[in-house]
C-alpha positions in Angstrom: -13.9 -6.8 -16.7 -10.6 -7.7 -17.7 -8.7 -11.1 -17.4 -5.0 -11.6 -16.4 -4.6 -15.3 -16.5 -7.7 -17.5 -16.5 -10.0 -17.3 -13.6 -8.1 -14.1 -12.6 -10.0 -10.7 -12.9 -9.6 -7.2 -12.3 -12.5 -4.6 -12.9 -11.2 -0.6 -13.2 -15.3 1.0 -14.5 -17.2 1.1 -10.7 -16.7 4.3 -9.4 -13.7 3.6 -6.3 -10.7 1.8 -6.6 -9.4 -1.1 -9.4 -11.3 -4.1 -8.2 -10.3 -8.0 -8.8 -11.6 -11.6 -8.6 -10.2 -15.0 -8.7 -12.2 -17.8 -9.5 -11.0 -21.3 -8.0 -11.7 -24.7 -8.2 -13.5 -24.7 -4.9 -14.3 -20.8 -4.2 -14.2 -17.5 -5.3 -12.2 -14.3 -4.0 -13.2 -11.2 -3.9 -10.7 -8.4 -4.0 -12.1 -5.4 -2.2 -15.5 -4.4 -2.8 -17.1 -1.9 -5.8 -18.3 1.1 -3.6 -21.9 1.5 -4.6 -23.8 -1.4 -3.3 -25.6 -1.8 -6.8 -22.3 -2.2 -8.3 -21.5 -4.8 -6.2 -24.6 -6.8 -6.7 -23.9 -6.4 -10.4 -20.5 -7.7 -10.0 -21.6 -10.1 -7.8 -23.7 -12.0 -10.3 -21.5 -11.6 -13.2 -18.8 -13.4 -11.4 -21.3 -16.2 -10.8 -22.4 -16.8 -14.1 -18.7 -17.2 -14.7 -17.9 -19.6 -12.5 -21.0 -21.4 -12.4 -22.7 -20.8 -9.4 -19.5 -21.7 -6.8 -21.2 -22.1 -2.9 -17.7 -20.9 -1.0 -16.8 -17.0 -1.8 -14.8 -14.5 0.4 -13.6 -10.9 0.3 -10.4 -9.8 1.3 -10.1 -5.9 1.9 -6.3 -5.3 1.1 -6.9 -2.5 3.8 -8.9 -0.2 5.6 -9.8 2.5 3.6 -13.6 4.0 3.0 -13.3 3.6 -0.9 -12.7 -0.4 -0.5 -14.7 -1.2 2.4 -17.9 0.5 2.3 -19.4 -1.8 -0.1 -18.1 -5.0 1.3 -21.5 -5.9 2.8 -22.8 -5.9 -0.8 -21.3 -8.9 -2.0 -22.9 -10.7 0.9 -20.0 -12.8 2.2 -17.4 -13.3 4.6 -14.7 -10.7 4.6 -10.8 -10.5 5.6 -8.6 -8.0 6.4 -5.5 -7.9 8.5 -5.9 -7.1 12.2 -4.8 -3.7 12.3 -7.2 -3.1 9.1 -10.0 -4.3 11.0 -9.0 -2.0 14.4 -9.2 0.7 12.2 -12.6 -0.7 10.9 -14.2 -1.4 14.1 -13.4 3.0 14.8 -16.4 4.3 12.6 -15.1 7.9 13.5 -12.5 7.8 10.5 -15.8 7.3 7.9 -16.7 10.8 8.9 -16.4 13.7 5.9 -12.6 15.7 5.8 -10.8 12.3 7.8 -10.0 11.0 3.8 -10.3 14.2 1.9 -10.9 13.7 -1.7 -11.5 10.2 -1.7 -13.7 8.6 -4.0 -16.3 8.3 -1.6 -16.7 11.4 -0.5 -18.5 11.8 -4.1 -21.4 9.3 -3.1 -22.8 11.0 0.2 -25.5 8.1 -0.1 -23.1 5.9 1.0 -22.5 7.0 4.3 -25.3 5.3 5.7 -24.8 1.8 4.8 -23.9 -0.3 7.5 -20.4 -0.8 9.1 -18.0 -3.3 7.5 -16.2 -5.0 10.4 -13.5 -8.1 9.3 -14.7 -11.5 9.9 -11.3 -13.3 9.5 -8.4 -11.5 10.7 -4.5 -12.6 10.4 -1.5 -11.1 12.0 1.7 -11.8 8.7 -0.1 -14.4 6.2 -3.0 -16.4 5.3 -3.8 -19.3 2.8 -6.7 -19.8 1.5 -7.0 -23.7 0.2 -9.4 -24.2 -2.8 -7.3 -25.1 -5.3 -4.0 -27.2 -5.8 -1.6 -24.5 -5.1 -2.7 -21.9 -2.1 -3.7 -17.9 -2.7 -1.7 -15.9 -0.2 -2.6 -12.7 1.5 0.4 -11.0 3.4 0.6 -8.1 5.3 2.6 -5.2 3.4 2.3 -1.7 5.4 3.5 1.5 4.2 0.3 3.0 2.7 -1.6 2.4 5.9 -1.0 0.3 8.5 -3.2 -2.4 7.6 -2.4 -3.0 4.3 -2.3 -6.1 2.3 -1.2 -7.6 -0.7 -3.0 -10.4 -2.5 -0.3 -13.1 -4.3 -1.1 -16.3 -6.8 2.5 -17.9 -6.6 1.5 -20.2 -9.4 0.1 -17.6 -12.3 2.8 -14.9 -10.9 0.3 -12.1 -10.0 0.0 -9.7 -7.1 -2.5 -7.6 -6.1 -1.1 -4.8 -4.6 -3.8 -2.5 -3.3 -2.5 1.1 -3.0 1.3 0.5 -2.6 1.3 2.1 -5.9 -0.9 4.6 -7.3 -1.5 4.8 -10.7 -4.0 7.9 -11.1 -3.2 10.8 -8.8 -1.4 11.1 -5.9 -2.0 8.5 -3.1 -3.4 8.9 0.3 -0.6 10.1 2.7 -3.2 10.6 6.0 -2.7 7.3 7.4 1.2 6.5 6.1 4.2 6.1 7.3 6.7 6.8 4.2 9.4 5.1 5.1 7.5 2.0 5.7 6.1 2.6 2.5 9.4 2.9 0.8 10.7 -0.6 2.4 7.5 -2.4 0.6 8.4 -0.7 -2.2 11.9 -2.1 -2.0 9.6 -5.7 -1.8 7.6 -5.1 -4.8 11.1 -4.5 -6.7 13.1 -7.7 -5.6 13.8 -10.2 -8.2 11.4 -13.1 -6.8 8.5 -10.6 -8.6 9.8 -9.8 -11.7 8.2 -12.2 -13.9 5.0 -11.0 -11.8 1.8 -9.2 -13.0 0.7 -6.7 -10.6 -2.3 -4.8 -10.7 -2.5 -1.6 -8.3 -6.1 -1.0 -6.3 -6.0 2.3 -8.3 -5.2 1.6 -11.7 -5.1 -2.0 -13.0 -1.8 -3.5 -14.1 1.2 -1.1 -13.7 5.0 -1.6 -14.5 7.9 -1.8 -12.3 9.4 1.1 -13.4 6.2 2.8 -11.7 7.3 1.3 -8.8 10.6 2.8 -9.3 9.4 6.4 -10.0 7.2 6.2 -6.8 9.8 5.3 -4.7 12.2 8.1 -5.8 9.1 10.7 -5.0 8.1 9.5 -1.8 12.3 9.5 -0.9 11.8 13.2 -2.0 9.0 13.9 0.1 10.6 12.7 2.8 13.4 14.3 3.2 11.7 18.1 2.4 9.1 16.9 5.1 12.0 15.6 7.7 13.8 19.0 6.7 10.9 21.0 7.7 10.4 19.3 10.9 13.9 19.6 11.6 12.8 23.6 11.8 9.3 22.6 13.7 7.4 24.0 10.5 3.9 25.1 10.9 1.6 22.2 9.4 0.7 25.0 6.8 4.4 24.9 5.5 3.6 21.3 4.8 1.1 21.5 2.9 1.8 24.1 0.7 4.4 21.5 -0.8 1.9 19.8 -2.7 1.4 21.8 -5.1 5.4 21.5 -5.9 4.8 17.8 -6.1 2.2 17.6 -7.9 3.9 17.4 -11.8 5.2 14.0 -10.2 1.8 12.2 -10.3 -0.5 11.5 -13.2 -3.6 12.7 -13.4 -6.1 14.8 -15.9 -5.9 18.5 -15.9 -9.7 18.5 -14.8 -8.9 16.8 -11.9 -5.8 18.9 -10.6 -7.7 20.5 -8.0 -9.4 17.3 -6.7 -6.2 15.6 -6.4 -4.0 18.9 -5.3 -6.5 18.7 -2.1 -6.1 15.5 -1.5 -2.7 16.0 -1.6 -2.6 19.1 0.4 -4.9 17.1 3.3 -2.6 13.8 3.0 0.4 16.1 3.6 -1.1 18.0 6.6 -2.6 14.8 8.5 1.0 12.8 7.6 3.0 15.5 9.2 0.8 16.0 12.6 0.8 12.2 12.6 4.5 11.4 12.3 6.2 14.7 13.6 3.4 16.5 15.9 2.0 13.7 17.6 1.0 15.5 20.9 -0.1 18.6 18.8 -3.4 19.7 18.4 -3.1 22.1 16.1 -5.2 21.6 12.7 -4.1 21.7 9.2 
């Protein structure tokens, strides 16, 4: 467990995505969930004996996405999402094997019979939370899926940015909408965050010129996808570009194939999505 500021936490050694914590004067917050529920009882307590035994705690799932929300339930509290997060949520089909190809947990097949997560708390554009002087704000931010959130502490200048930028291998593409994506991008980069930490949901703390080299790939991406639906590609065409894109994400050699799938998968099911939405032909 690392700490930004004091009181502010991020955690990057559970198996899933970089999660965070931020204890307040009158509560705790949860950022997304650890994915095995033993992990989160783990980091359940540890956060505790930090901040004494606080009675109010909530977790806010910055989207929608299997990795994040599966073990929610574990931390045994009331959860938020935004409302097209939690639409997605209440949809059980998309926690089915192949719908998130080589996601994290796809690795824990125990997993896929815990219960449900549905949201508690839903909000449409923003919401405060109150319990401390100066509010915690959780906005909604799409692009990566349509539910996405960002988590923002004005007051220490820190953002939790869920997967709006990937720091290890490339990102999901199934559920996005790229141009979207690039516009929050745009966000992330305007001068009212500069001072800002921010701290990806896959990857702890990252730099702005991340952000920049992200946004200059996905513009790439676009436009060869755009250009091959311009000459009504096959969804095989699409996918076969991942392996040219792949030298523009960082991962470990091991892992190549792992990530070239998911790739390969987030290509396919972003193209039938966007371009072929009446199609039903497969990837």
């Amino acid at each position: 467990m690392q700490e930004i500021k004091p009181g502010i936490f991020y955690e990057d050694s559970y198996p899933g995505p970089t999660i965070g914590a931020v204890l307040l004067p009158r509560g705790m917050i949860f950022i997304d969930a650890p994915l095995r529920p033993e992990d989160g009882h783990r980091w359940k307590t540890t956060l505790l004996n930090r901040s004494q035994g606080t009675i109010h705690k909530i977790v806010v799932c910055l989207d929608d996405h299997p990795d994040r929300t599966i073990g929610a339930r574990s931390l045994d509290c009331p959860i938020v999402s935004h409302k097209d997060a939690a639409r997605a949520l209440k949809d059980p089909s998309g926690m089915y094997r192949g719908q998130e190809s080589s996601a994290h947990w796809e690795r824990y097949p125990d997993n896929t019979g815990l219960q449900w997560m549905v949201p508690d708390i839903t909000f449409s554009n923003k919401i405060e939370f109150h319990w401390s002087d100066e509010p915690v704000l959780m906005e909604h931010h799409p692009g990566p899926r349509q539910g996405s959130s960002w988590l923002i502490l004005p007051e220490q200048k820190v953002l939790f940015i869920g997967d709006a930028v990937v720091v290890k291998g490339p990102p999901f593409l199934d559920n996005a909408h790229l141009p979207t994506w690039i516009d929050t991008l745009d966000e992330l980069l305007k001068a009212k965050y500069k001072d800002y930490a921010l701290i990806s949901g896959r990857g702890g703390p990252i730099e702005i010129d991340q952000v920049k080299e992200l946004k200059k790939t996905f513009r790439k991406i676009h436009r060869r996808v755009d250009k091959l639906a311009s000459r009504k590609a096959a969804v095989a065409d699409v996918a076969e570009l991942a392996d040219k894109y792949m030298d523009e994400f960082s991962f470990e050699k091991r892992d190549r194939d792992f990530f070239l799938q998911r790739l390969q998968q987030g290509l396919s099911q972003y193209y039938q999505k966007n371009y072929l939405p009446n199609s039903d032909e497969s990837p």
